[in-house]
N, C-alpha and C positions, 0 to 999 in steps of 0.2 A: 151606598146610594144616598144615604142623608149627609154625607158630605156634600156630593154633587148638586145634590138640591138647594142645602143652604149657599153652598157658595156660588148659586146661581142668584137667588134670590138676594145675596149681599152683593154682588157682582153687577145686580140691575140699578143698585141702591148709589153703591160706587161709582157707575158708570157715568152719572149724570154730573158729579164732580167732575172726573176725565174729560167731558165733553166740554165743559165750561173751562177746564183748561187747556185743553189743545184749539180756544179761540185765540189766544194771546199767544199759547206758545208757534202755533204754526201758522197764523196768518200776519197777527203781529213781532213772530219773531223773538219773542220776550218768556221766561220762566217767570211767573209772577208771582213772586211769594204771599201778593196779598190774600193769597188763597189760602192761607196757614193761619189766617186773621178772620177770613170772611165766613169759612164752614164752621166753628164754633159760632161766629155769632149768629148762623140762620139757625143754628139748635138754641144758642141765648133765647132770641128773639119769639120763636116759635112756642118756647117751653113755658116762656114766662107768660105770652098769649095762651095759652090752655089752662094754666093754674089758674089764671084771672076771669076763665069763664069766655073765651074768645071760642068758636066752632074749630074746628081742625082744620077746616081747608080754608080758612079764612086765614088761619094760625099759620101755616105752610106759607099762604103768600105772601104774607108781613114777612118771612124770611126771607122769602127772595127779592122783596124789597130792598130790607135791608144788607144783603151782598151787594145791591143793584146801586145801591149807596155810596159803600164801601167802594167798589169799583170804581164811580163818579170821583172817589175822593183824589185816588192813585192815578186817574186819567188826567186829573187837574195838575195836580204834583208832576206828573212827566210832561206835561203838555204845556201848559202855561208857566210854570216856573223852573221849568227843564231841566229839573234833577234827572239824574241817569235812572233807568228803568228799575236796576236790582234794588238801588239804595232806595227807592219808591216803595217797591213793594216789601222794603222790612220796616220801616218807618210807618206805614199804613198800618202791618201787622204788627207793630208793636204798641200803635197807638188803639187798636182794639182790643188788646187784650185788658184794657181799662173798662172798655167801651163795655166789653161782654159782662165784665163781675160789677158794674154800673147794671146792667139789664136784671141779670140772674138776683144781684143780689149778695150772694153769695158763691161758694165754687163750683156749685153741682144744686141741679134740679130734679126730684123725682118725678118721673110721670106714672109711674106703678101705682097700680090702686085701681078707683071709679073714674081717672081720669081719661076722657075718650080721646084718641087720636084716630087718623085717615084709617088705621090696620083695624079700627072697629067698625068702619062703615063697608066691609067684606067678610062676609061672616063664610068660612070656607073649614072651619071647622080643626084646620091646622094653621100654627103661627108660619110655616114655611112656605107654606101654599099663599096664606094669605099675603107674603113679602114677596114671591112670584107674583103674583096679579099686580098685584097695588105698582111692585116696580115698572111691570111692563106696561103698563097704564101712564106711566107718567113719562116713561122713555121715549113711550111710543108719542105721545103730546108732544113733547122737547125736541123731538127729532122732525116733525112735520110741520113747529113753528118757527125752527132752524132751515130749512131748508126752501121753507115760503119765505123768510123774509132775505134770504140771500140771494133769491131770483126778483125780488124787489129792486126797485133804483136805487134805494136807502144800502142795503144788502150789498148791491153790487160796488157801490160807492166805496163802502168797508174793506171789500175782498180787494180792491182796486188800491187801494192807499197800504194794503200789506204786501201787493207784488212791487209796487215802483210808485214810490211817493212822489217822486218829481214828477212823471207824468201824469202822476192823478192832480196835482197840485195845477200842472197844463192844462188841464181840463175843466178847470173852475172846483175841483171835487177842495173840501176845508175840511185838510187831514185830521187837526184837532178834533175836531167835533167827533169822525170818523173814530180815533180811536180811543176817543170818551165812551162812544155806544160800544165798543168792542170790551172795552174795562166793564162796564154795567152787564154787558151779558156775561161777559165770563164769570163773573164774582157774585152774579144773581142765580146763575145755575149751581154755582159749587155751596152758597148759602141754603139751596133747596136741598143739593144732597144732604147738608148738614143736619137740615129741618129734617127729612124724613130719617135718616141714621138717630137722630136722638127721639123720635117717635117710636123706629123700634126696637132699641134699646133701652128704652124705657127710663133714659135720663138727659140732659145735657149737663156738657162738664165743661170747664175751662181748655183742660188741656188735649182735647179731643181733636184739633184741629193738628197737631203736630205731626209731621210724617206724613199730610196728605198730598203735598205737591209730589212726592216720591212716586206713590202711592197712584197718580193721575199719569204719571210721566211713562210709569212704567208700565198702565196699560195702553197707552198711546203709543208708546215702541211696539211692544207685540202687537196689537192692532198693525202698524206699520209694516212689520218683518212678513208678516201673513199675507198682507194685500197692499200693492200698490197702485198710485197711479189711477185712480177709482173713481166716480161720482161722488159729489158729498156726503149723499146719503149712504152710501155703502161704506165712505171711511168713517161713517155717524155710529153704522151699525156693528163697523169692526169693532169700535172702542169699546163697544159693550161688549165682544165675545173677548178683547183684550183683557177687560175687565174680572171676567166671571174666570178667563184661564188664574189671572195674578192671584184671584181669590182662592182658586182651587188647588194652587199652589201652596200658599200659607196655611190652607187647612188640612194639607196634606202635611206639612211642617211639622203642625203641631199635631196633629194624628200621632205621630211617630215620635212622640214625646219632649220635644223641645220646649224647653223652658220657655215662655210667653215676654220674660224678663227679658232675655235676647231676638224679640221679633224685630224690631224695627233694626235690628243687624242684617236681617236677611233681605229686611227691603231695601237695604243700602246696596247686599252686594246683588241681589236679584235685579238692581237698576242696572248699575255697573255690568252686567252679562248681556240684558240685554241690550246695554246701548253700544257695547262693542260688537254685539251682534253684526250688524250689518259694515263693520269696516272687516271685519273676518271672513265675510261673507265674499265682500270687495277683491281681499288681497287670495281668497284661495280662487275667485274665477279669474284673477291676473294669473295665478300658477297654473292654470287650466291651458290659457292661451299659449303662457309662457314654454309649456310640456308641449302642444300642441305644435306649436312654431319650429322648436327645437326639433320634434318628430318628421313634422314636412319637409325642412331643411336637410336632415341626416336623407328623407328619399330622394329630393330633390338631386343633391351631392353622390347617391349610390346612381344615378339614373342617368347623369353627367357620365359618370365613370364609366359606367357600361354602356354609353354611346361613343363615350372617345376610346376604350378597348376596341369596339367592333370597327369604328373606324380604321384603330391602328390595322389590323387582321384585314380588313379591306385593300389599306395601300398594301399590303406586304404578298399582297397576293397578285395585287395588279403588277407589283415587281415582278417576282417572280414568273409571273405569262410573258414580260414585257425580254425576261432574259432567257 
């Protein structure tokens, strides 16, 4: 039970990363790796506002400010000086990984101690309870100002310029700008997850951001394989139940003794499963059709035969009267 719990509870924490990057990857079409850049810096960012005496949730926003930054940067770089997307998104992340040991300081910030973060403003008496509330509380926010502002004109303009640029471009809609706001949200929510995972964790580090596009992708697949075809809100709310499954998963991993030192093994091949998931999926309902086809045709073929038999048996009979 206290697996399930926390990896619900890191799963809600997770999820808000995931959601910021299934902006880019599924409306913009793009893996953004600035996200491997931008979730350390909203723990940078946020941790170094708390040591300084900055409130917590003031602390949190400065982080997703700054993803929201970050994002701006990557949008610029694709959009106005029309680097290719991938080569965008590892130049950004690698140009913050300066950025963040500029912020921190140094490689790693403690927050343990007197120092207050969001998980002390719910006093719930358990750390796991308390990372249940706190997450659902901010997923819940994320996902309601997600889904207002994409029934917006602004919102719709976005969604529009990731089905068919050239006819959003027909329609006076200025894809640029379009997928500037689409870079700033995504890399302003995955810098929020980063804020809140070094909150409660109780440090930010440098190297904490690595493995997390993996990490997003692969609860945005399961989210997928479960439900398709959805309102945005329900594909908002799969990612988190994507989420808390992946989580549940690796805690079941290491339950069972696996060295920690080969985690980010199993998120390589836990991607790789399920992203082949669904072409597996694909080619055993062609075998379905394929068995199927092949079945109707063998009656089809017996149901032929046994009309041209009784046939025959008909003329041989009209003979026979006839002689």
């Amino acid at each position: 039970m206290d697996i399930v719990t926390s990896s619900i509870a890191q799963g809600l924490l997770w999820s808000v990363m995931a959601i910021g990057v299934y902006l880019t990857f599924r409306i913009l079409d793009i893996a953004d790796m600035t996200a491997e850049g931008s979730f350390p810096l909203g723990a940078a960012i946020t941790a170094h506002a708390i040591v300084t005496g900055v409130g917590p949730i003031a602390a949190t926003l400065m982080g997703f400010a700054g993803g929201a930054a970050a994002g701006a940067v990557s949008g610029f770089l694709t959009t106005k000086l029309h680097i290719p997307d991938l080569l965008t998104g590892i130049l950004t992340m690698t140009g913050l990984y300066s950025v963040n040991l500029f912020i921190m300081g140094k490689a790693n910030i403690s927050l343990i101690g007197t120092v207050k973060t969001v998980f002390n403003l719910v006093d719930s008496g358990d750390a796991t309870t308390t990372g249940i509330i706190i997450g659902a509380i901010v997923v819940a926010i994320v996902i309601g100002i997600l889904v207002f502002f994409f029934h917006t004109e602004m919102g719709l303009a976005a969604a529009a310029v990731g089905n068919n640029q050239n006819m959003a471009a027909a329609n006076g809609i200025n894809n640029d700008a379009m997928k500037i706001i689409i870079y700033m949200l995504s890399n302003g929510l995955i810098a929020l997850s980063g804020s809140l995972m070094a909150q409660t964790n109780g440090y930010a580090d440098l190297s904490m951001g690595i493995g997390t596009i993996v990490i997003a992708l692969a609860a945005i697949i399961i989210s997928e394989i479960l439900l398709r075809s959805v309102p945005l809100w329900a594909r908002l709310l799969m990612i988190i139940v994507g989420a808390v499954i992946y989580r549940l998963i690796i805690a079941v991993v290491l339950d069972l003794g696996v060295d920690p030192n080969y985690l980010r093994f199993f998120y390589a091949l836990m991607l790789t499963i399920f992203l082949s998931l669904p072409l597996l999926k694909k080619k055993l309902q062609l075998m379905t059709i394929r068995h199927g086809n092949r079945r109707q045709a063998r009656i089809v073929q017996a149901q032929m035969q046994a009309a041209k038999t009784d046939s025959m048996r008909t003329h041989a009979g009209d003979q026979q009267k006839e002689v």
